[in-house]
DRENDO-1510 file (C-alpha; in Angstrom, 1 decimal, always signed):
<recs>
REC; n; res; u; v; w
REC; 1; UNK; +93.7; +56.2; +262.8 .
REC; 2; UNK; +97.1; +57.0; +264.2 .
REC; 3; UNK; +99.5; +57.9; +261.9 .
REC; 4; UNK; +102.4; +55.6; +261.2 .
REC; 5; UNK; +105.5; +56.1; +262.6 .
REC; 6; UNK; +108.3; +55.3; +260.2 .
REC; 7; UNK; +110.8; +52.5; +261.5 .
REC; 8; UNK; +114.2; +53.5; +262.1 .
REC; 9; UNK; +117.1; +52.0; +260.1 .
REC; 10; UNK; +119.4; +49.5; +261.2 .
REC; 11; UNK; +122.1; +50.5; +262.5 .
REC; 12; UNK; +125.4; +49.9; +260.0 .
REC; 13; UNK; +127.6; +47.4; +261.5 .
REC; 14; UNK; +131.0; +48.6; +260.7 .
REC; 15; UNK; +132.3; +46.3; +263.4 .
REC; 16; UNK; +130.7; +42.9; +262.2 .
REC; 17; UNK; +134.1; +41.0; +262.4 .
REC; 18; UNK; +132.3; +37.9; +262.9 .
REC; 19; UNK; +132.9; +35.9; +259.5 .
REC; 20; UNK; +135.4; +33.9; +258.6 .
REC; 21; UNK; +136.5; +35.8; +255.9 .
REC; 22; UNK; +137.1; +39.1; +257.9 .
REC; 23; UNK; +139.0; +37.3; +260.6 .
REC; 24; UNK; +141.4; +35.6; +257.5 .
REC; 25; UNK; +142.0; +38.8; +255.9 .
REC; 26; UNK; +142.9; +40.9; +259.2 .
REC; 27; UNK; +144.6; +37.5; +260.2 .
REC; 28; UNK; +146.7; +37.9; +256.7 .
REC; 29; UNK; +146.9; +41.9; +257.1 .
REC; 30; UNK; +148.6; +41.8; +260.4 .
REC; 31; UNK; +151.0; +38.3; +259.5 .
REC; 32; UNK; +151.9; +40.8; +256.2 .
REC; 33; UNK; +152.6; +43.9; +257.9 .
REC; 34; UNK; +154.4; +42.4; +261.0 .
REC; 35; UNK; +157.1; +39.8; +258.2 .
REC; 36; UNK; +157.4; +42.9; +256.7 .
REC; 37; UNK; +158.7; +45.1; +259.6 .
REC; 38; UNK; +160.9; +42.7; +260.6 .
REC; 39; UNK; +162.3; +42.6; +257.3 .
REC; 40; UNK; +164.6; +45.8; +258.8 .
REC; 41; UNK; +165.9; +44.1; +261.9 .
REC; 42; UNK; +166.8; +40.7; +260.5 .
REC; 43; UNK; +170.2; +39.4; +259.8 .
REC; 44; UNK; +169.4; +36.8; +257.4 .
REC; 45; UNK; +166.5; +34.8; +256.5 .
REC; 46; UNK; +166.6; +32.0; +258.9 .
REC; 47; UNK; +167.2; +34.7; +261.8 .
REC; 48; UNK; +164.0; +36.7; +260.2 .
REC; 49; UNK; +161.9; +33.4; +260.2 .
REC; 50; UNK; +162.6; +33.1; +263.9 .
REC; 51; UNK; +161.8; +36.9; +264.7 .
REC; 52; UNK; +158.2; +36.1; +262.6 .
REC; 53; UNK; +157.7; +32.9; +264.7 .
REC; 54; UNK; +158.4; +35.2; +268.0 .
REC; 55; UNK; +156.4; +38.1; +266.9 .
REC; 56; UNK; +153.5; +36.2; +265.9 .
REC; 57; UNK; +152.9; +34.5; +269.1 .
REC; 58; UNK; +151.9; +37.5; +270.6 .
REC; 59; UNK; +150.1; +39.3; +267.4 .
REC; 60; UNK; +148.2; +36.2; +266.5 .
REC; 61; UNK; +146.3; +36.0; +270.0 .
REC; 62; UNK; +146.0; +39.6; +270.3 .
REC; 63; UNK; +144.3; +40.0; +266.8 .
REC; 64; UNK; +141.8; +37.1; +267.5 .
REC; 65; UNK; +141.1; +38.8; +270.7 .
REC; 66; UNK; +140.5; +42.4; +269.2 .
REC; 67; UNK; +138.5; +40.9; +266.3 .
REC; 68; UNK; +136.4; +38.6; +268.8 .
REC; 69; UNK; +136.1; +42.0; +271.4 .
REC; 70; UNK; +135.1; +44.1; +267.9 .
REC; 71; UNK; +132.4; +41.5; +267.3 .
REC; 72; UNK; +131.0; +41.4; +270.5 .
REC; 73; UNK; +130.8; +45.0; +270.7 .
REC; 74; UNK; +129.4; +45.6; +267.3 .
REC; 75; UNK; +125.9; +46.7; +268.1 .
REC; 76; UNK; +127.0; +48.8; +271.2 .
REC; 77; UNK; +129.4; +50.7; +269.1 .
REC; 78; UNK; +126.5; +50.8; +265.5 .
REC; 79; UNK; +125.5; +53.1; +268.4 .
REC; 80; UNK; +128.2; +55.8; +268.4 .
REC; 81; UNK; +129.2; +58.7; +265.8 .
REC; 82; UNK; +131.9; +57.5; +263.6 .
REC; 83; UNK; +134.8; +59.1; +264.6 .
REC; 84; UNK; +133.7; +57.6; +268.0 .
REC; 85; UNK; +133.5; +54.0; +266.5 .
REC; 86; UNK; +137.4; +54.5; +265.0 .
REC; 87; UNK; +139.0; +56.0; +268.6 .
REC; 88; UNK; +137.2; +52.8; +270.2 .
REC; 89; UNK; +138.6; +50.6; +267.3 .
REC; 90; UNK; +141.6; +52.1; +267.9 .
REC; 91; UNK; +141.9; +52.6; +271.3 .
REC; 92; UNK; +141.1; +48.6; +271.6 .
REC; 93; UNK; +143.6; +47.9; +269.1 .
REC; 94; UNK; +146.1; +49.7; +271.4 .
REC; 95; UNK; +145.1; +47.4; +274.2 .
REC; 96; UNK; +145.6; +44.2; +271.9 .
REC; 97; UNK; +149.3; +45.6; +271.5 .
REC; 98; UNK; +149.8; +45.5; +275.0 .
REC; 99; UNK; +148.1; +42.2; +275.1 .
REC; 100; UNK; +150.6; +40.6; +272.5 .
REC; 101; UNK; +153.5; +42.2; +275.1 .
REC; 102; UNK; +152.4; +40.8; +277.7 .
REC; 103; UNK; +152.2; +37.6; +276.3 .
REC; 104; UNK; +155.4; +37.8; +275.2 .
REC; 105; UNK; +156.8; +38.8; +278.6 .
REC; 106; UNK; +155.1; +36.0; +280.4 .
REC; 107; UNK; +156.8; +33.7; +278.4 .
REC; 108; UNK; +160.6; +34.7; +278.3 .
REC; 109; UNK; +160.7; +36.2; +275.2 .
REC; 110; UNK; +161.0; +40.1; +275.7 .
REC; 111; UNK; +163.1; +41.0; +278.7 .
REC; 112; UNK; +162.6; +44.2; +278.3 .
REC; 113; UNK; +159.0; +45.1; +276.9 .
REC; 114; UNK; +158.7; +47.5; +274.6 .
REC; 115; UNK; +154.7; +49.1; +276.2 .
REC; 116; UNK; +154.6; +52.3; +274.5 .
REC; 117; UNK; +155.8; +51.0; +271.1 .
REC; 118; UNK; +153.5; +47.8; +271.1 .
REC; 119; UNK; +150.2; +50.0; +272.3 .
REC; 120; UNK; +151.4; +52.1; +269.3 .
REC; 121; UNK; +151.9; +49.4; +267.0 .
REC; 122; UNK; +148.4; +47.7; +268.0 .
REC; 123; UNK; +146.7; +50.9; +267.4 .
REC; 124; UNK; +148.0; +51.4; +263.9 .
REC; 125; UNK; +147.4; +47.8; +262.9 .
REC; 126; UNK; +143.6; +48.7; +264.2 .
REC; 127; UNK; +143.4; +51.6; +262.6 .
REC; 128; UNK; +144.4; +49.7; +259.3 .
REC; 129; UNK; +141.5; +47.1; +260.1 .
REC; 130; UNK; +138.7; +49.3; +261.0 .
REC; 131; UNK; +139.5; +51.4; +257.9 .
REC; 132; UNK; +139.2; +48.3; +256.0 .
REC; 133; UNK; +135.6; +47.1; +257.7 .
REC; 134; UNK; +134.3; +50.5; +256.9 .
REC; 135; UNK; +135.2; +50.5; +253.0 .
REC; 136; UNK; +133.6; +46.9; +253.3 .
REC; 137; UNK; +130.7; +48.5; +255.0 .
REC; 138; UNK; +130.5; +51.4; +252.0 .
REC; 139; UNK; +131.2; +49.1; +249.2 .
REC; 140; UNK; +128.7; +46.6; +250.1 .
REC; 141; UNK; +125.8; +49.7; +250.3 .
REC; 142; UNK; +126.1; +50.5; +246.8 .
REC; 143; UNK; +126.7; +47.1; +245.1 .
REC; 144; UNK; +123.6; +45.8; +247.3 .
REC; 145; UNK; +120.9; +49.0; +245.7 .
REC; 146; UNK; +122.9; +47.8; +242.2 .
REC; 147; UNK; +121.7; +44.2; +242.8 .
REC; 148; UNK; +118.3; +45.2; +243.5 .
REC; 149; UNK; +117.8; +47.3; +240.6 .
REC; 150; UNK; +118.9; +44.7; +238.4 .
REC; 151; UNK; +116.7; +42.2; +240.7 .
REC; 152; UNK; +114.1; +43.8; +240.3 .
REC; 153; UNK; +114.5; +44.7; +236.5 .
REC; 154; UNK; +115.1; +40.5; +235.6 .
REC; 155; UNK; +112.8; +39.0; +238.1 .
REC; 156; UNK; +109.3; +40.0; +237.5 .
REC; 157; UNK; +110.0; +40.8; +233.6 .
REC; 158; UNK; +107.1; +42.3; +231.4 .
REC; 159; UNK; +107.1; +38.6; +229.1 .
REC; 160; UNK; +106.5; +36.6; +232.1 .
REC; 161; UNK; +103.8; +39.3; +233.1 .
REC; 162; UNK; +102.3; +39.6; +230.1 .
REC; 163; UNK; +102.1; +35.3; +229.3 .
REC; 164; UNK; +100.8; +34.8; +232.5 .
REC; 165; UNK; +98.3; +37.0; +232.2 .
REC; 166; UNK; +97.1; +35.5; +229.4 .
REC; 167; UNK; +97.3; +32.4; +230.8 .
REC; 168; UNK; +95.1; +33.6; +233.1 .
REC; 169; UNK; +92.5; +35.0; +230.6 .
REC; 170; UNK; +92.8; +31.6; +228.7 .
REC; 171; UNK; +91.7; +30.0; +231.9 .
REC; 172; UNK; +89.0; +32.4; +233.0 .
REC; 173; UNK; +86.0; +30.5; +230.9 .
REC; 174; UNK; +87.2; +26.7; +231.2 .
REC; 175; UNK; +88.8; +26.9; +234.7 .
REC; 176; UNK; +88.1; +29.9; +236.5 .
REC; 177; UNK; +89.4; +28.3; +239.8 .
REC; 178; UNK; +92.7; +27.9; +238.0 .
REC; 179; UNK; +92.9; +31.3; +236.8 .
REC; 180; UNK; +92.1; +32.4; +240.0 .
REC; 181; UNK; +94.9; +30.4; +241.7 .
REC; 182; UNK; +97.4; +31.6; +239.2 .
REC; 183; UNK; +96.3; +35.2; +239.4 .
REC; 184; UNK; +97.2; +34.7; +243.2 .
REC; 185; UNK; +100.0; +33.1; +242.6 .
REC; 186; UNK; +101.3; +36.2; +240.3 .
REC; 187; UNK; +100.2; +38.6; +243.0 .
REC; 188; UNK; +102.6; +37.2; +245.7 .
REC; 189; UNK; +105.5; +37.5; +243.2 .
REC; 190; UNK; +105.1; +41.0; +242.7 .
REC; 191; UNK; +104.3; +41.5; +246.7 .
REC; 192; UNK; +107.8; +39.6; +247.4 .
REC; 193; UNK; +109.4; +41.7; +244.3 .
REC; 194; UNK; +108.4; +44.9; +245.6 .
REC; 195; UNK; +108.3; +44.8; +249.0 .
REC; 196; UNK; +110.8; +46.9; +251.6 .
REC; 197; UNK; +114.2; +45.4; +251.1 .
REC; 198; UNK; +115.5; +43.0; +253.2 .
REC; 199; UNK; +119.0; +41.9; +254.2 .
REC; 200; UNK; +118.2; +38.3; +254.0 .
REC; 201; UNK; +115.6; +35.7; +254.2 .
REC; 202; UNK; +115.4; +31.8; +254.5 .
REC; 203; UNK; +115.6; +28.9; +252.2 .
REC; 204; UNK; +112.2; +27.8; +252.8 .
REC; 205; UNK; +110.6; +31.4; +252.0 .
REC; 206; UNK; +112.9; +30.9; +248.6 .
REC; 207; UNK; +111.7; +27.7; +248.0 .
REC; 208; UNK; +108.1; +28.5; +248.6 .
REC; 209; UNK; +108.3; +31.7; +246.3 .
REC; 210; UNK; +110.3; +29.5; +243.8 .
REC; 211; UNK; +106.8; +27.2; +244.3 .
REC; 212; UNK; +104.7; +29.8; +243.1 .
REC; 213; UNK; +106.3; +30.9; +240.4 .
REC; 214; UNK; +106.9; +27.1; +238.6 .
REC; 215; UNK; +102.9; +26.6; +239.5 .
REC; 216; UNK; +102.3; +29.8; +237.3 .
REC; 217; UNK; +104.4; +28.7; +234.7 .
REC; 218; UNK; +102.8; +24.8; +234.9 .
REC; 219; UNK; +100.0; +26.3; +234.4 .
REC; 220; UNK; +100.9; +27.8; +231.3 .
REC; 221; UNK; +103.3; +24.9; +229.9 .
REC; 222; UNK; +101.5; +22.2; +230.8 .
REC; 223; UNK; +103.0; +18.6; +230.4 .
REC; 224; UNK; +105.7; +20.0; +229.2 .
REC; 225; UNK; +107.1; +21.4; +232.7 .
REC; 226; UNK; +108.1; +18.6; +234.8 .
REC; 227; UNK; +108.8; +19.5; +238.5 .
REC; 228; UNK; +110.1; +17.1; +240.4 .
REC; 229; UNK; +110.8; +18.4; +244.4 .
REC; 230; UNK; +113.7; +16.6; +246.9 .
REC; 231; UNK; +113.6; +18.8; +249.6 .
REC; 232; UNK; +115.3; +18.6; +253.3 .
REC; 233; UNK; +113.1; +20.5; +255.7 .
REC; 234; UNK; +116.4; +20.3; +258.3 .
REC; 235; UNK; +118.1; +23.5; +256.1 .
REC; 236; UNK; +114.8; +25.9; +255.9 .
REC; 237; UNK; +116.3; +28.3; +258.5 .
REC; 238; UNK; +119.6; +28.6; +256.2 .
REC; 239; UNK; +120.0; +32.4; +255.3 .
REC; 240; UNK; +119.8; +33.1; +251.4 .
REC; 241; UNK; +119.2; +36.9; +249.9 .
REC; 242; UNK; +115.6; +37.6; +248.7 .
REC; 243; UNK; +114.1; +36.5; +245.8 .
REC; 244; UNK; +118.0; +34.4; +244.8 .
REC; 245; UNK; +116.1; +31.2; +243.5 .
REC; 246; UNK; +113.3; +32.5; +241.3 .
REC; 247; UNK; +115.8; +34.1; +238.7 .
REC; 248; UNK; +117.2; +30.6; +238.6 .
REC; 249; UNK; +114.1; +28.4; +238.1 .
REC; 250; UNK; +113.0; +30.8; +235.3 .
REC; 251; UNK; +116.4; +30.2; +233.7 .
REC; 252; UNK; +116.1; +26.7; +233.8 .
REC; 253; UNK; +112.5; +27.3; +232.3 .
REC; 254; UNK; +113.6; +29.7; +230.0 .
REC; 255; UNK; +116.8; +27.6; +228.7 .
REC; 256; UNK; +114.9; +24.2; +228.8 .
REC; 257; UNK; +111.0; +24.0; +228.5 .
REC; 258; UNK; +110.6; +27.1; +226.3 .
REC; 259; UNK; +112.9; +25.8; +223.2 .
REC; 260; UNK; +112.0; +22.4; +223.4 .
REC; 261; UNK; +109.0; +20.9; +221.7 .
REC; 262; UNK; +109.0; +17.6; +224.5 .
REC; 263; UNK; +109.3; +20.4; +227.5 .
REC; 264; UNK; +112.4; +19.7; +230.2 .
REC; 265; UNK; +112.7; +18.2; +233.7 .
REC; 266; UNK; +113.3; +20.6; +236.2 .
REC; 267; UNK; +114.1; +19.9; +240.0 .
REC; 268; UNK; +114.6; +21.6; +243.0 .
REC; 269; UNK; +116.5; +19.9; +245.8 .
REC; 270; UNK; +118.0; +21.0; +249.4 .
REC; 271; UNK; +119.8; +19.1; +251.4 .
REC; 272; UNK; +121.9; +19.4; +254.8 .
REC; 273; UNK; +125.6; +18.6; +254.6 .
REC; 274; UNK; +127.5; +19.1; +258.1 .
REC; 275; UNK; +126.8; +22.6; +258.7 .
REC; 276; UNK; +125.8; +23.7; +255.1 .
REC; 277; UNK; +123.0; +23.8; +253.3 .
REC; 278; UNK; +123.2; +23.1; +249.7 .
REC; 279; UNK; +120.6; +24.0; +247.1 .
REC; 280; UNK; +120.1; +22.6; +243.8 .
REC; 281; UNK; +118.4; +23.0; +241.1 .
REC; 282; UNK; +118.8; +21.2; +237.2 .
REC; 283; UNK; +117.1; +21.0; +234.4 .
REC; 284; UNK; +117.5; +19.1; +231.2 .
REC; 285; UNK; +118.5; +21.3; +228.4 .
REC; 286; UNK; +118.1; +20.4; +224.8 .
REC; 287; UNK; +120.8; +19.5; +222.3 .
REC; 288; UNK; +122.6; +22.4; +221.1 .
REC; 289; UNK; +121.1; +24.8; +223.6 .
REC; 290; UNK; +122.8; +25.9; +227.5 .
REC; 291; UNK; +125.2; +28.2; +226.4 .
REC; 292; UNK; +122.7; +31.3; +225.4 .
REC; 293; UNK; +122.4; +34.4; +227.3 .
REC; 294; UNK; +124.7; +36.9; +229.0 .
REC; 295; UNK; +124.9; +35.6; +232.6 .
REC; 296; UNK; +123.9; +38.9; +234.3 .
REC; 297; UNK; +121.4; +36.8; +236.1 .
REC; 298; UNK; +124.0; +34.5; +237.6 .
REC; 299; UNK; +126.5; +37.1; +238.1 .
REC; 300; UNK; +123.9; +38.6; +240.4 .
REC; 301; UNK; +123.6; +35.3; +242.3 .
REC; 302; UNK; +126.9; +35.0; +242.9 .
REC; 303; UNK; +127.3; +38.7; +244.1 .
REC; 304; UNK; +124.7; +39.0; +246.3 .
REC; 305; UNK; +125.5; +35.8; +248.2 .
REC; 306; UNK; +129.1; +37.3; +248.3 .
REC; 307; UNK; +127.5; +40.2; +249.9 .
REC; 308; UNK; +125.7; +38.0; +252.6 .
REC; 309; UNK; +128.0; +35.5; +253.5 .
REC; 310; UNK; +131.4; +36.2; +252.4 .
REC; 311; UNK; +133.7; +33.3; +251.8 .
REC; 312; UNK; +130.9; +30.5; +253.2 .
REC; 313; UNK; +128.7; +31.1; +250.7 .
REC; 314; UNK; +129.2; +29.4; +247.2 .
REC; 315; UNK; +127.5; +29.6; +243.7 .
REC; 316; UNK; +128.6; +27.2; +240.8 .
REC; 317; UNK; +126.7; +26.2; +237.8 .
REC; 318; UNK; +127.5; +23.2; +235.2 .
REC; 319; UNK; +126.9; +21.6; +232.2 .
REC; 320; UNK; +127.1; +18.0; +232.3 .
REC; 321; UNK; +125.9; +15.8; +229.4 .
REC; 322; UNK; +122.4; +17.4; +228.7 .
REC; 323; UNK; +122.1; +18.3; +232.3 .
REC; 324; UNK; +122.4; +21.9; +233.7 .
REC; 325; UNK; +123.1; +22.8; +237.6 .
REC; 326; UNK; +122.9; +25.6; +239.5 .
REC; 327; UNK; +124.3; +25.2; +243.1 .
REC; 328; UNK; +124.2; +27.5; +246.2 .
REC; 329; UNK; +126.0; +26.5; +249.6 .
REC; 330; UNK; +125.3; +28.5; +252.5 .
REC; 331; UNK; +126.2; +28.1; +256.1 .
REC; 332; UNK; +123.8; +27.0; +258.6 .
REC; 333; UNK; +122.6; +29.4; +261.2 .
REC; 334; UNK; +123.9; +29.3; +264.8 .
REC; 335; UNK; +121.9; +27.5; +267.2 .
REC; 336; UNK; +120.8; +30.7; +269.1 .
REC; 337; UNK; +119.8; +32.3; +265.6 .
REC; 338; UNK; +116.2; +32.9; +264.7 .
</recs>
């Protein structure tokens, strides 16, 4: 048997400049640091929001540009050495100066064009971005091991383990088919839980784990569980983080079947909405209860879908008369995504 070869690991995309939220901040960074430069030249403040007006109608296109160029370019340049990866942010940053010149030359408002201070300019403002992708790219290392520690800790914890095992022994005499089918069901838990990390994976993986896990814990609650499933098979491709819904589902078992003698409602819904897929899941809590716990379980949510998409992604949870929600929005993949 040949021996196996160990895959390489993806290469770190310092230059994935494709979100929305990367192109407002470098939009903001650039409006920022060009209103304050001309801050030095301007006679008053109408006569400085004139020179911003000017200015910007040459920095705006030339930062789109750099940031659309960057993004195109990201896996050719995951390729190169670091410093290599900063001189050819930079040295395209310099071109986008020139860019935002020229611009400006075609169209009367620079009779003299300033070429070496511009390339200059463009090349400091990049400089300034690409320093800012790669503290994204460092912080975003870290805080995603954090996540899965704490994932991993919370998920598959030793009471779940423990009751559904004895579920499972319960149900070995009576029903050994059931047993059997819960004992399976347990198995691909911990397989999802502890296999290789993943950046992502899809809503209907999530919702199919989220399946398996409410099936083990029908099994042990009985009547008392009430599923109920509204499901859109249209947003199954959407992109979620592993294993984001099961902490959720056993919340909503946790704070509403387990302290209440008549059991809870639970239900699981998706749904397409333009281009975003929404994800919902409630469950009826009893009276007095919904406010317990330390919401380490949501915080985690909420960061890890920060991690993956940035500003498009959205986490909210509510409490509305006896009803509690938990809601994820997440973009829709582009149609040339797989």
């Amino acid at each position: 048997m040949l021996p196996r070869v160990p895959r390489q690991p993806a290469p770190v995309l310092v230059f994935d400049a494709c979100q929305v939220g990367v192109v407002l901040r470098a939009v903001l960074f650039v409006e920022v640091v060009v209103a304050v430069g001309l801050l030095y030249v301007a006679g008053d403040a109408p006569d400085w929001v004139a020179r911003v007006a000017l200015v910007t109608g040459g920095a705006l296109p030339a930062t789109l540009l750099w940031l659309v160029v960057a993004c195109s370019l990201k896996t050719v340049l995951a390729r190169l050495r670091w410093p290599l990866q900063m001189a050819a942010g930079v040295a395209l940053g310099a071109l986008a100066g020139l860019y935002a010149c020229g611009t400006l030359a075609l169209l009367g408002m620079a009779i003299s064009p300033p070429w070496l201070a511009s390339a200059c300019t463009g090349a400091l403002l990049a400089a300034g971005m690409v320093a800012g992708l790669a503290w994204r790219v460092r912080g975003r290392t870290p805080a995603a091991t954090t996540a899965r520690l704490a994932e991993l800790q919370s998920r598959i914890r030793p009471h779940f383990l423990f009751n559904t095992l004895n579920t499972a022994i319960a149900l070995v005499r009576e029903e050994p088919a059931k047993a059997e089918i819960v004992l399976e069901d347990l198995a691909d838990l911990f397989r999802h839980a502890l296999a290789e990390e993943r950046d992502s994976s899809t809503v209907g993986q999530e919702i199919e784990l989220a399946r398996r896990y409410l099936e083990i814990e029908q099994a042990r609650f009985g009547k008392r569980l009430r599923i109920e499933w509204a499901l859109d098979e249209r947003v199954n491709k959407a992109r979620l983080p592993p294993l984001i819904l099961q902490p959720l589902v056993e919340n909503a078992v946790k704070h509403g079947v387990e302290p209440s003698p008549s059991g809870a409602q639970v239900r699981i819904s998706t749904q397409l909405r333009g281009q975003i897929a929404l994800i919902k899941i409630t469950n009826t809590v009893p009276a007095g209860q919904g406010h317990g716990g330390h919401g380490i379980a949501l915080a985690n949510v909420r960061d890890r879908l920060r991690l993956l998409h940035d500003l498009q992604g959205g986490f909210r949870t509510a409490l509305v008369k006896g009803i509690y929600q938990a809601r994820i929005e997440v973009p829709m993949p582009g149609k040339g995504a797989r």
